[in-house]
C-alpha positions as a Markdown table, in Angstrom:
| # | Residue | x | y | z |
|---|---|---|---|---|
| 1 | Unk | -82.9 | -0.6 | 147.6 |
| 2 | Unk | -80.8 | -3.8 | 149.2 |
| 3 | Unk | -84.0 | -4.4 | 151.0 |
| 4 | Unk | -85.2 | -5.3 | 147.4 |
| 5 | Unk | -82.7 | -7.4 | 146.0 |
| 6 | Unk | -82.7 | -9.5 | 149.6 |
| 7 | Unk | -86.2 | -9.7 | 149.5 |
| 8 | Unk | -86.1 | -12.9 | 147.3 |
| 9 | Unk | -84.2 | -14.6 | 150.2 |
| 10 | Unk | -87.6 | -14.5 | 152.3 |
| 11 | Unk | -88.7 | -17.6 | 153.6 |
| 12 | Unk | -85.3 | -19.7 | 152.4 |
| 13 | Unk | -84.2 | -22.3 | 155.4 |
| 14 | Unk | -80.6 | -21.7 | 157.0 |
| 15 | Unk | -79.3 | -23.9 | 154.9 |
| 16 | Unk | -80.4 | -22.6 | 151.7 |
| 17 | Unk | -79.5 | -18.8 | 153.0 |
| 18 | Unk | -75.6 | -20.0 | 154.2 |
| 19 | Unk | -75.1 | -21.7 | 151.0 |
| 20 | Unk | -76.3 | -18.4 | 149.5 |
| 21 | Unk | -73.7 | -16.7 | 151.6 |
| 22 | Unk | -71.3 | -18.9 | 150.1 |
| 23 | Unk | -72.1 | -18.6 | 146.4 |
| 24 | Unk | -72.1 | -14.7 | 146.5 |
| 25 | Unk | -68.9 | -15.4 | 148.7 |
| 26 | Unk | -67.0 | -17.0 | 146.2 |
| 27 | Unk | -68.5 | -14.8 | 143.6 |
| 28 | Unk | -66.7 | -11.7 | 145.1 |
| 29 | Unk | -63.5 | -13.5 | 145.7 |
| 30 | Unk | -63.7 | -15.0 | 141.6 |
| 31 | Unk | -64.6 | -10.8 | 140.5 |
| 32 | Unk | -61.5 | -9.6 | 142.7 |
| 33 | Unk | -59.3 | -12.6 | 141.3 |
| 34 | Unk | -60.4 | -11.3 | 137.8 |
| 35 | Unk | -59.4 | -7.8 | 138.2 |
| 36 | Unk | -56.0 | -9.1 | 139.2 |
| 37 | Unk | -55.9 | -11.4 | 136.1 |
| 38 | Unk | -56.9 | -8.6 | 133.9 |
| 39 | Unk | -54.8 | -6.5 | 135.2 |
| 40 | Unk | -51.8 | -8.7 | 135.0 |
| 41 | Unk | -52.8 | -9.6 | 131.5 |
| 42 | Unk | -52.7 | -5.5 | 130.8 |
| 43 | Unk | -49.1 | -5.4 | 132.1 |
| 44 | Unk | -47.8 | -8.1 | 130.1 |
| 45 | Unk | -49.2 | -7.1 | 126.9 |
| 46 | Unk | -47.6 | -3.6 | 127.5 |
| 47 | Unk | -44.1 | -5.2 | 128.5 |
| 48 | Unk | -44.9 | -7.5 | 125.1 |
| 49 | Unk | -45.4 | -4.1 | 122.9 |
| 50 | Unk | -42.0 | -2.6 | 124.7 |
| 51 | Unk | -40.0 | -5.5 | 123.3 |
| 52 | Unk | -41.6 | -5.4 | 119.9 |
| 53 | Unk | -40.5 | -1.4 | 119.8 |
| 54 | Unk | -37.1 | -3.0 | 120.6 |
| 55 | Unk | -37.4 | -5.9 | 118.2 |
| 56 | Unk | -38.0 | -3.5 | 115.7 |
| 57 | Unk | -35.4 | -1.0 | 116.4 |
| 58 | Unk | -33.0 | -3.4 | 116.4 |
| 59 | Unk | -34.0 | -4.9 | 113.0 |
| 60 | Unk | -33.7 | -1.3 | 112.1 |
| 61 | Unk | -30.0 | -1.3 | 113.3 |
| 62 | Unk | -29.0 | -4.1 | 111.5 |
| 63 | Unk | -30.5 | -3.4 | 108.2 |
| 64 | Unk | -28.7 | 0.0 | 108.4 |
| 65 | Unk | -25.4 | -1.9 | 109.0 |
| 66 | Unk | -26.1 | -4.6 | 106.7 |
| 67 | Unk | -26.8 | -1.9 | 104.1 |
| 68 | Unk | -23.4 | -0.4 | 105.0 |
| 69 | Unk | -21.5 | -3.4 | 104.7 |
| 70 | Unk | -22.5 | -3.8 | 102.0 |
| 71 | Unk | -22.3 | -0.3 | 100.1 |
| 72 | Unk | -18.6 | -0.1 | 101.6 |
| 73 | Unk | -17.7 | -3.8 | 100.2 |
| 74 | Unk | -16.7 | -2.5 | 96.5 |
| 75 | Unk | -14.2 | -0.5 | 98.3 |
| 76 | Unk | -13.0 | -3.0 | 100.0 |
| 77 | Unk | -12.6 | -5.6 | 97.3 |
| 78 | Unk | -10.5 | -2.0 | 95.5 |
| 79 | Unk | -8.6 | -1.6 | 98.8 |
| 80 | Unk | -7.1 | -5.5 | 98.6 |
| 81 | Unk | -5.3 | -4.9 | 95.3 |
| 82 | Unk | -3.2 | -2.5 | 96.3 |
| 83 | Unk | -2.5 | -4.0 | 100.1 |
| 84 | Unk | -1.5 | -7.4 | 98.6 |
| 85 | Unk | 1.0 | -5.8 | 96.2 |
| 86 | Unk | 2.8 | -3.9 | 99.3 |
| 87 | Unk | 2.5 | -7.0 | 101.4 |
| 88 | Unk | 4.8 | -8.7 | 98.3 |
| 89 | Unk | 6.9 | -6.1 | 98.4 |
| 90 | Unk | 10.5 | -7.7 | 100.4 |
């Protein structure tokens, strides 16, 4: 079947057919360069979603604690009261 898609190549001067060479060449160099590209972009966007999972567990984290700090502050404020009038105590 290669004998088909060469056949076009028929009756081209040296020239033409090494420049040919070249194109197709370069052509299978760009395709392999591309796979690595897309590959490379593939990795990265999978390292990208990793941190986001972090990101997002860590937002997680401090909403948790903010929401604790903040439930626990009423005791707190109760708690001072109490620890100031022992503190004034000679």
């Amino acid at each position: 079947m290669s004998w088909v898609v060469e056949e076009w190549k028929e009756g081209l001067s040296t020239r033409a057919l090494q420049k040919i060479q070249e194109l197709e060449s370069q052509l299978d160099k760009l395709k392999k360069e591309r796979q690595q590209r897309q590959f490379q972009l593939e990795s990265l966007e999978a390292a990208l979603q990793k941190q986001k999972q972090k990101v997002i567990v860590l937002m997680h984290h401090v909403t948790s604690n903010a929401f604790l700090f903040c439930s626990s502050l009423p005791s707190m404020v109760s708690l001072e009261q109490p620890l100031a009038l022992l503190e004034a105590i000679p």
